[in-house]
ZAMI-467963 format. One record per atom (N, C-alpha, C, O): residue number from 1; y, z, x; chain; residue in three letters. Coordinates in nm, 3 decimals, m for minus. Layout:
BEGIN
SITE torlum      py      pz      px lovo donu
SITE    NUM       Y       Z       X    A  ala
...
end
This chain:
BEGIN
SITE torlum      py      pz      px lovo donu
SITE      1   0.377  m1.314   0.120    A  unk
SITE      1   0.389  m1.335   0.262    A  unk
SITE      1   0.388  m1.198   0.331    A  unk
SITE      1   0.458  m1.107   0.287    A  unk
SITE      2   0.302  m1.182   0.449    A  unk
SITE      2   0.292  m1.061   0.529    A  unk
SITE      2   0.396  m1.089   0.626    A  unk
SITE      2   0.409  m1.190   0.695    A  unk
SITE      3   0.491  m0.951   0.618    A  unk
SITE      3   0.603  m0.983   0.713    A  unk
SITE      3   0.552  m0.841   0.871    A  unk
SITE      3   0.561  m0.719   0.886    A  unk
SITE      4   0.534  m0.881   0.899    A  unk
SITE      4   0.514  m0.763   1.052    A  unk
SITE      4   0.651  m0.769   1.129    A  unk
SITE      4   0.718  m0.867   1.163    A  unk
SITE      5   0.681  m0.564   1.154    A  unk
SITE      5   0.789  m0.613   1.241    A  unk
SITE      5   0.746  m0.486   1.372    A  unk
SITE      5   0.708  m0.373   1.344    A  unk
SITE      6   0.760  m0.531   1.493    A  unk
SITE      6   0.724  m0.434   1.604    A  unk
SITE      6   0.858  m0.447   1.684    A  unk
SITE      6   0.947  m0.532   1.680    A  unk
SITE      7   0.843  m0.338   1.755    A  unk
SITE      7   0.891  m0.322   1.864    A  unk
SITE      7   0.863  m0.175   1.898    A  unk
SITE      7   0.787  m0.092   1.848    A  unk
SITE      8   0.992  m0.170   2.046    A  unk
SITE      8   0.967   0.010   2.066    A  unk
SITE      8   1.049   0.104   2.041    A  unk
SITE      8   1.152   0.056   1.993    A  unk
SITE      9   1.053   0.236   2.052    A  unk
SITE      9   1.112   0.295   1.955    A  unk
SITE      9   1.246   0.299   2.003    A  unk
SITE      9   1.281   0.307   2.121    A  unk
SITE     10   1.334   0.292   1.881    A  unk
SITE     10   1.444   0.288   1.859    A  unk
SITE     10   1.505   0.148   1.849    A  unk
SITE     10   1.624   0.117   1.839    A  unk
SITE     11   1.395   0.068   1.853    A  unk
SITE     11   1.481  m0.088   1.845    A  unk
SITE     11   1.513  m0.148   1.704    A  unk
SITE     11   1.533  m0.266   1.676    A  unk
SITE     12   1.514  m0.043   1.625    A  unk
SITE     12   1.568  m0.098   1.475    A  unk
SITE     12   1.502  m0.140   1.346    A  unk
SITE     12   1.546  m0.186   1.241    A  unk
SITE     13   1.335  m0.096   1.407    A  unk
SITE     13   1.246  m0.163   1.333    A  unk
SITE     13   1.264  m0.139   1.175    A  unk
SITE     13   1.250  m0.219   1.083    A  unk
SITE     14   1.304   0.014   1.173    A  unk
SITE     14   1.321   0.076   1.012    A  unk
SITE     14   1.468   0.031   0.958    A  unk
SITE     14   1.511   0.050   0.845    A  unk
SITE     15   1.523  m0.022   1.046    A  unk
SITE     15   1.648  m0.082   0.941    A  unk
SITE     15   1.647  m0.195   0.907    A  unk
SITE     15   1.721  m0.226   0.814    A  unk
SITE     16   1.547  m0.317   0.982    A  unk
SITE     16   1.529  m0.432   0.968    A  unk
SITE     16   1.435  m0.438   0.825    A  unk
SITE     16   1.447  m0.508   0.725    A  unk
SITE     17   1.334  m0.333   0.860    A  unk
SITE     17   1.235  m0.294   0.705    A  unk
SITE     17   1.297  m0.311   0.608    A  unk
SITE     17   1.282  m0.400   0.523    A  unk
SITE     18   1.404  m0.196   0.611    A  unk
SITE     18   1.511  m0.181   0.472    A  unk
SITE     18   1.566  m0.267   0.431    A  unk
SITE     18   1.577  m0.298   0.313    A  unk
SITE     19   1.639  m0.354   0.582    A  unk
SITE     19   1.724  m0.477   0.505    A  unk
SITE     19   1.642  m0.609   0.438    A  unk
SITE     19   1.699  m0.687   0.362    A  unk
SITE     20   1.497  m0.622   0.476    A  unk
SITE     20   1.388  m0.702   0.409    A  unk
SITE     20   1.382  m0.676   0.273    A  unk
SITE     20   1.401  m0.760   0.185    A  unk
SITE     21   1.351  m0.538   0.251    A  unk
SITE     21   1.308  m0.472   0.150    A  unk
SITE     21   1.414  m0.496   0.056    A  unk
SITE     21   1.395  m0.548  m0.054    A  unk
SITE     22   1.544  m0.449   0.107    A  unk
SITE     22   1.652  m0.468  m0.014    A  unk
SITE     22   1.704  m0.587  m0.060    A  unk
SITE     22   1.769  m0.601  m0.163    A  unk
SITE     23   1.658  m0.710   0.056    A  unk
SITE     23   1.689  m0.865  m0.037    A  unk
SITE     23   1.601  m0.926  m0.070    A  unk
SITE     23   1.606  m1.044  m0.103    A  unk
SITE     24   1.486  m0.842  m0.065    A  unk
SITE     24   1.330  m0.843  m0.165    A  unk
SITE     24   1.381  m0.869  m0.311    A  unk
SITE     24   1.386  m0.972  m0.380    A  unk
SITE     25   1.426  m0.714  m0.338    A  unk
SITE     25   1.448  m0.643  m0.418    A  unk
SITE     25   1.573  m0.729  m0.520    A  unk
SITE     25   1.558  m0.760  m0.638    A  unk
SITE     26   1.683  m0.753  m0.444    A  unk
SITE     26   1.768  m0.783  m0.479    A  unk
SITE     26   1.743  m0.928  m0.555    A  unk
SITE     26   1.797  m0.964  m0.659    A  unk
SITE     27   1.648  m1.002  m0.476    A  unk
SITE     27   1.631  m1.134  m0.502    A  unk
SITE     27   1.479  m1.151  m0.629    A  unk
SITE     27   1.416  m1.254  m0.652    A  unk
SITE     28   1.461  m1.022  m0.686    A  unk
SITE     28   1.322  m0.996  m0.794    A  unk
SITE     28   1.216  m1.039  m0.745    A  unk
SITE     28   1.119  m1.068  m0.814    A  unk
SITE     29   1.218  m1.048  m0.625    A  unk
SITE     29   1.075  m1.085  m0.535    A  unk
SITE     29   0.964  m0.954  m0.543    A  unk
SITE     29   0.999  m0.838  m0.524    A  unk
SITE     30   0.871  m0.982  m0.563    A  unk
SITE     30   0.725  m0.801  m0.556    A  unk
SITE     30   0.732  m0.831  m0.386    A  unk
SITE     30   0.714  m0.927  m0.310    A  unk
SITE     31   0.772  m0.679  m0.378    A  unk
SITE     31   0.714  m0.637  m0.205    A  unk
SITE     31   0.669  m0.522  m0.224    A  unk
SITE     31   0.698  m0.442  m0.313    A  unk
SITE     32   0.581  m0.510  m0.118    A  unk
SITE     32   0.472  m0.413  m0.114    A  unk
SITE     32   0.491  m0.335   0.051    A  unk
SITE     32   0.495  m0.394   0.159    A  unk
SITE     33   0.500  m0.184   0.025    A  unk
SITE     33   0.535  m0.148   0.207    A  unk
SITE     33   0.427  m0.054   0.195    A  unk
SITE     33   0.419   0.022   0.098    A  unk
SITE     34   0.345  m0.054   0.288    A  unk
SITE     34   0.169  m0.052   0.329    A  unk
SITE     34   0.249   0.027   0.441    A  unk
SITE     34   0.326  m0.008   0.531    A  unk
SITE     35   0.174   0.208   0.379    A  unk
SITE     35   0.165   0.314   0.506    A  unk
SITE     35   0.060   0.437   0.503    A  unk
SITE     35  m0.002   0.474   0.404    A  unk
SITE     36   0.054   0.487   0.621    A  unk
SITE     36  m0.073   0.566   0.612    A  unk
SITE     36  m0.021   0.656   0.494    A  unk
SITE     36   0.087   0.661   0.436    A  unk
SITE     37  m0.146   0.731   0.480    A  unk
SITE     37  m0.184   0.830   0.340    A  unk
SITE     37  m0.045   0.908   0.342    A  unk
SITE     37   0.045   0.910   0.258    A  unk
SITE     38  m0.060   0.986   0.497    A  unk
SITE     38   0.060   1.137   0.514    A  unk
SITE     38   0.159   1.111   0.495    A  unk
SITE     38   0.235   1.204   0.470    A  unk
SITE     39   0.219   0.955   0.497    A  unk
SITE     39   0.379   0.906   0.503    A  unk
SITE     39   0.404   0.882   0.357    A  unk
SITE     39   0.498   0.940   0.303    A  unk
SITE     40   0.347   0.822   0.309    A  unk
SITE     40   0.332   0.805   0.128    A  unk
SITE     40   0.466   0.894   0.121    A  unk
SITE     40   0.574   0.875   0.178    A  unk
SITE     41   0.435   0.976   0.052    A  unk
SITE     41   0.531   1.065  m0.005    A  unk
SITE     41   0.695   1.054   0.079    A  unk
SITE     41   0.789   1.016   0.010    A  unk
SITE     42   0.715   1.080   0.196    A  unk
SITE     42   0.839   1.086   0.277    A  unk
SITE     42   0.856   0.930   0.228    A  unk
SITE     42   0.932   0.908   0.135    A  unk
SITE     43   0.797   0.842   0.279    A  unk
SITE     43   0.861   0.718   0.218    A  unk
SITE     43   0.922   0.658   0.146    A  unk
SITE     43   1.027   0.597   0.165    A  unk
SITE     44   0.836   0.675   0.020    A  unk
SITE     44   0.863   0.666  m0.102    A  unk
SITE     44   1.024   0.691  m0.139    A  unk
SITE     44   1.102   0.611  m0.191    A  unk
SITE     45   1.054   0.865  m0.084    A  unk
SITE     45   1.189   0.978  m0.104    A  unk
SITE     45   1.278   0.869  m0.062    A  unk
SITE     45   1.360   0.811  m0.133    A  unk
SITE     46   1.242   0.835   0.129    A  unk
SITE     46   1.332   0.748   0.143    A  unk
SITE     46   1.359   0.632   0.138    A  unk
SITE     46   1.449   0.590   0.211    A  unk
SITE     47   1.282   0.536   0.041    A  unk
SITE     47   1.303   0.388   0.002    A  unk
SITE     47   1.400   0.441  m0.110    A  unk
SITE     47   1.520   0.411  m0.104    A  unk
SITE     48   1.353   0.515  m0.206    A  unk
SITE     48   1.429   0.600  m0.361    A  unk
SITE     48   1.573   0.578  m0.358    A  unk
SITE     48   1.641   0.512  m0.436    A  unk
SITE     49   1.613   0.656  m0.236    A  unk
SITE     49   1.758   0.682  m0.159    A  unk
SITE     49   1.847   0.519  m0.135    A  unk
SITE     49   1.942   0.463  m0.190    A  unk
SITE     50   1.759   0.487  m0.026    A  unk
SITE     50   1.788   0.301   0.022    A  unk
SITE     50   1.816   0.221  m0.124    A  unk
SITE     50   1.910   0.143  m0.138    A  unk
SITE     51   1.718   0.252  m0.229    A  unk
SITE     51   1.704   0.123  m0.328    A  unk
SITE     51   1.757   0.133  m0.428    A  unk
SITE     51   1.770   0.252  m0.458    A  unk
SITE     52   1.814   0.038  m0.528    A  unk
SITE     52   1.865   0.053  m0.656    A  unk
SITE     52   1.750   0.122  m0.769    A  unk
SITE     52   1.628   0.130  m0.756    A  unk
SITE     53   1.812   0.154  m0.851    A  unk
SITE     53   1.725   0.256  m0.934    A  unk
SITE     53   1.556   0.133  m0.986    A  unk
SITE     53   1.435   0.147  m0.969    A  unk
SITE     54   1.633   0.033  m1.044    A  unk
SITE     54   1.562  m0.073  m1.107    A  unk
SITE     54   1.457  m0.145  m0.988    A  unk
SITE     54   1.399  m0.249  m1.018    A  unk
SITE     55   1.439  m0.090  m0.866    A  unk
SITE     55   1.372  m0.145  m0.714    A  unk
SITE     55   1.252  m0.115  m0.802    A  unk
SITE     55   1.231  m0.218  m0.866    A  unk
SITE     56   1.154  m0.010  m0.837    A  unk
SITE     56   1.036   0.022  m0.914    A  unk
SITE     56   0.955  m0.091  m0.983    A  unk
SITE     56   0.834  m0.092  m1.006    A  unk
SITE     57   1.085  m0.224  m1.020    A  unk
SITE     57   0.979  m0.276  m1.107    A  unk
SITE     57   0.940  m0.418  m1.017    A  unk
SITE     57   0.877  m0.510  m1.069    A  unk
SITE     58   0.994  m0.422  m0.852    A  unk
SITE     58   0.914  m0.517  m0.777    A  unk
SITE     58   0.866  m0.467  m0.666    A  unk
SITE     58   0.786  m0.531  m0.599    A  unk
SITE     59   0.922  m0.308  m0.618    A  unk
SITE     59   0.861  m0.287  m0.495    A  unk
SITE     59   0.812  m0.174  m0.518    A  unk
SITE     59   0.857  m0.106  m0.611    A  unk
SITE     60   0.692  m0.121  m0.426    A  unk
SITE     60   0.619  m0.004  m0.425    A  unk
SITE     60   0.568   0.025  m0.269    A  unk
SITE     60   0.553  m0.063  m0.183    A  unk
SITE     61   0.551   0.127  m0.257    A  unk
SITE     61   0.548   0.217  m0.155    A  unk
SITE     61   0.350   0.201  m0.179    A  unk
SITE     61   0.320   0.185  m0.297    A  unk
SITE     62   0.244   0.206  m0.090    A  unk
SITE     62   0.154   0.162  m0.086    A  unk
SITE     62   0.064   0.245   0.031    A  unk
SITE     62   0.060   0.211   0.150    A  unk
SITE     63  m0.002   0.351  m0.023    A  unk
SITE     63  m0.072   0.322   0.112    A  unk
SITE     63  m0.276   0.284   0.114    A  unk
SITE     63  m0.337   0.229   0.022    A  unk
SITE     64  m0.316   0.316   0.199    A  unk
SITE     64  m0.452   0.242   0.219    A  unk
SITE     64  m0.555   0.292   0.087    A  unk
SITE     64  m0.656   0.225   0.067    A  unk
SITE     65  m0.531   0.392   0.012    A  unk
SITE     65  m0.625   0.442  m0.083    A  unk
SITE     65  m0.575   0.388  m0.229    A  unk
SITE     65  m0.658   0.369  m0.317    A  unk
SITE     66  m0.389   0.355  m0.260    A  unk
SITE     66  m0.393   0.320  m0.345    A  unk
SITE     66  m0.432   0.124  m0.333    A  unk
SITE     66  m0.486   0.053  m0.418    A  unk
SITE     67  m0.382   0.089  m0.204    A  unk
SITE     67  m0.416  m0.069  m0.232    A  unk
SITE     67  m0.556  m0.108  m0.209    A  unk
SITE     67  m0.593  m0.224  m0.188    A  unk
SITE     68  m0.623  m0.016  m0.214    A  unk
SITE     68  m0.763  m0.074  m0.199    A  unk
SITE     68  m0.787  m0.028  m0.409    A  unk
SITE     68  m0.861  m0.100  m0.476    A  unk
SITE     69  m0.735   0.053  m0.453    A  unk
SITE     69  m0.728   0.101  m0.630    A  unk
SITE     69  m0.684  m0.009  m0.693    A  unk
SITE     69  m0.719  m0.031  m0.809    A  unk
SITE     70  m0.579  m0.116  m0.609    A  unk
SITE     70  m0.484  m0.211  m0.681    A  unk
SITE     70  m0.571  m0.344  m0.668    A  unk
SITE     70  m0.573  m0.432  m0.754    A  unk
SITE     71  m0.606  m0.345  m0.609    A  unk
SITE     71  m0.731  m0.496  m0.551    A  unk
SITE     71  m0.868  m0.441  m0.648    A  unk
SITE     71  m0.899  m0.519  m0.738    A  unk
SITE     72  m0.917  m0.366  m0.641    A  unk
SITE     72  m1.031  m0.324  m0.766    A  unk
SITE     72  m1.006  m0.325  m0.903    A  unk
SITE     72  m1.084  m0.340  m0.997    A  unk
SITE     73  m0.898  m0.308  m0.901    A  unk
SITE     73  m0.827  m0.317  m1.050    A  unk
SITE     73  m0.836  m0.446  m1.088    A  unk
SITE     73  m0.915  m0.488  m1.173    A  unk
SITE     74  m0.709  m0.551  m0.992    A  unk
SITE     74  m0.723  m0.689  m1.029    A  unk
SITE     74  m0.807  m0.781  m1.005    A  unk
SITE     74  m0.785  m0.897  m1.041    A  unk
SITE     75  m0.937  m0.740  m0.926    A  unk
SITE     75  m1.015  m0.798  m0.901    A  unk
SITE     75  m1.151  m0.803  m0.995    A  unk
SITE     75  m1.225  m0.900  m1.014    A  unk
SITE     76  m1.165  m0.652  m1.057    A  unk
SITE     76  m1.249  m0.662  m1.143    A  unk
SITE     76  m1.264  m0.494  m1.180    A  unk
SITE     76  m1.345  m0.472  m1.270    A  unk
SITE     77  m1.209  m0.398  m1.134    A  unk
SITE     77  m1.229  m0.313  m1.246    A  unk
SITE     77  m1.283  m0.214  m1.128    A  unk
SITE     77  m1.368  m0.248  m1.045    A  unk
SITE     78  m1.215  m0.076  m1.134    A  unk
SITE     78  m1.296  m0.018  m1.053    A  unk
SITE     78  m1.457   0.059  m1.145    A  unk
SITE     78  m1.481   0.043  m1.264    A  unk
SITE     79  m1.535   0.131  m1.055    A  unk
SITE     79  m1.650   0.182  m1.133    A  unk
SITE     79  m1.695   0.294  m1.052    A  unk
SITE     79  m1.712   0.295  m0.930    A  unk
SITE     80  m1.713   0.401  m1.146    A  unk
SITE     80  m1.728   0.530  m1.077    A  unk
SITE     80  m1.893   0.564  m1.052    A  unk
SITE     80  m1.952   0.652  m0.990    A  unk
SITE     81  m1.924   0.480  m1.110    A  unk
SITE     81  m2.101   0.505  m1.110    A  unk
SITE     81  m2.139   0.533  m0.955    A  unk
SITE     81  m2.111   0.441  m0.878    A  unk
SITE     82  m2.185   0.621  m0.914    A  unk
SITE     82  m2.244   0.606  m0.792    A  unk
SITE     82  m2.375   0.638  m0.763    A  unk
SITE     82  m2.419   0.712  m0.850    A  unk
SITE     83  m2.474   0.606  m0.657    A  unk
SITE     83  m2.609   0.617  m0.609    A  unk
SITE     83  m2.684   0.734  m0.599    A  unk
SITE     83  m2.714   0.764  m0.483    A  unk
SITE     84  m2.719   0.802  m0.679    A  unk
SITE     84  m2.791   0.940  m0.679    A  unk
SITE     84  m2.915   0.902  m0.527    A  unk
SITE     84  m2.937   0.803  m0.457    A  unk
SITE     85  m2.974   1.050  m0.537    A  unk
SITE     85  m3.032   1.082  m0.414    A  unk
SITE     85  m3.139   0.907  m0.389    A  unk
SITE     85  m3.139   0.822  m0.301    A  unk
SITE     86  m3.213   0.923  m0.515    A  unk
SITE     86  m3.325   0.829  m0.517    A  unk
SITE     86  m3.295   0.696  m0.489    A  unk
SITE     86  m3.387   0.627  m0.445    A  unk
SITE     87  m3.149   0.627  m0.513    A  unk
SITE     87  m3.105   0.504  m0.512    A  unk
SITE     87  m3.083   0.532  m0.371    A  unk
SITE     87  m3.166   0.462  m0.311    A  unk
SITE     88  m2.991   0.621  m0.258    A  unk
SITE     88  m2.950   0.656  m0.183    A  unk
SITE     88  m3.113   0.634  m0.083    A  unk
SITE     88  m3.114   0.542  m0.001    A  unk
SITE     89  m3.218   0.706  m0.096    A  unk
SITE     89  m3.326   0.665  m0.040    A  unk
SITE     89  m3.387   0.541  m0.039    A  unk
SITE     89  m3.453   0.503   0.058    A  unk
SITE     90  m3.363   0.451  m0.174    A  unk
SITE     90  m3.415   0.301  m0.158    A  unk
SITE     90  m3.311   0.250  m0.066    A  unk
SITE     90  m3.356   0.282   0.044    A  unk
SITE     91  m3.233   0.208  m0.052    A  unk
SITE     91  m3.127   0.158   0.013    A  unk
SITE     91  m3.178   0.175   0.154    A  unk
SITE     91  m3.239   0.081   0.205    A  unk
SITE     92  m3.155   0.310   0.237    A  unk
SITE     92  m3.182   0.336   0.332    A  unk
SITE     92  m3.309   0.285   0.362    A  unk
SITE     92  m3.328   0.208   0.456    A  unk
SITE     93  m3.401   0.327   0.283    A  unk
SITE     93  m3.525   0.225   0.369    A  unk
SITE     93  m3.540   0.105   0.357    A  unk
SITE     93  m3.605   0.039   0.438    A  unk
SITE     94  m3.487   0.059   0.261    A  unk
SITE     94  m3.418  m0.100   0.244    A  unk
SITE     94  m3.381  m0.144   0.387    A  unk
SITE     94  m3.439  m0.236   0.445    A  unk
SITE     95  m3.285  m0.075   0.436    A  unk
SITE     95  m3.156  m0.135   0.533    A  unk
SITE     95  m3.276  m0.126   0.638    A  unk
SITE     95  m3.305  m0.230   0.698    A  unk
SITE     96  m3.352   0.000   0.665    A  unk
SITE     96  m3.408   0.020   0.796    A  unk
SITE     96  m3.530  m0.081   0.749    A  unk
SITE     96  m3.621  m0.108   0.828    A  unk
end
């Protein structure tokens, strides 16, 4: 379930997060907290802090480069092969 929470600033949004997150957690439910690339890291520090040590094995810190890695994975595998110049030219005059 996608939980969205808004408002404006200072109305509590990051403690309401936490308190989601921690009866996620508490209750062995997988949650997933989806943030841009730059926040990754600060996040992560401070979910670490918020969560019981054992939080790792249902929740993860997520942002747009690894969950698009996690959906290729379970979906079928990522693949590094990519389109050299000549494939790169069929295509294009393909499309056009």
């Amino acid at each position: 379930m996608i939980k969205l929470i808004t408002g404006d600033f200072g109305s509590g949004k990051t403690s309401a997060l936490a308190a989601l997150i921690r009866a996620d957690v508490a209750d062995g439910k997988p949650a997933c907290l989806l943030v841009p690339e730059q926040q990754t890291v600060l996040t992560e520090q401070a979910m670490a802090d918020l969560l019981p040590p054992s939080a790792p094995l249902t929740f993860e810190v997520s942002n747009f480069s690894r969950l698009a890695n996690t959906v290729f994975r379970r979906v079928g595998g990522l693949s590094y092969r990519y389109a050299g110049p000549a494939a790169r030219t069929l295509f294009m005059w393909r499309a056009m």
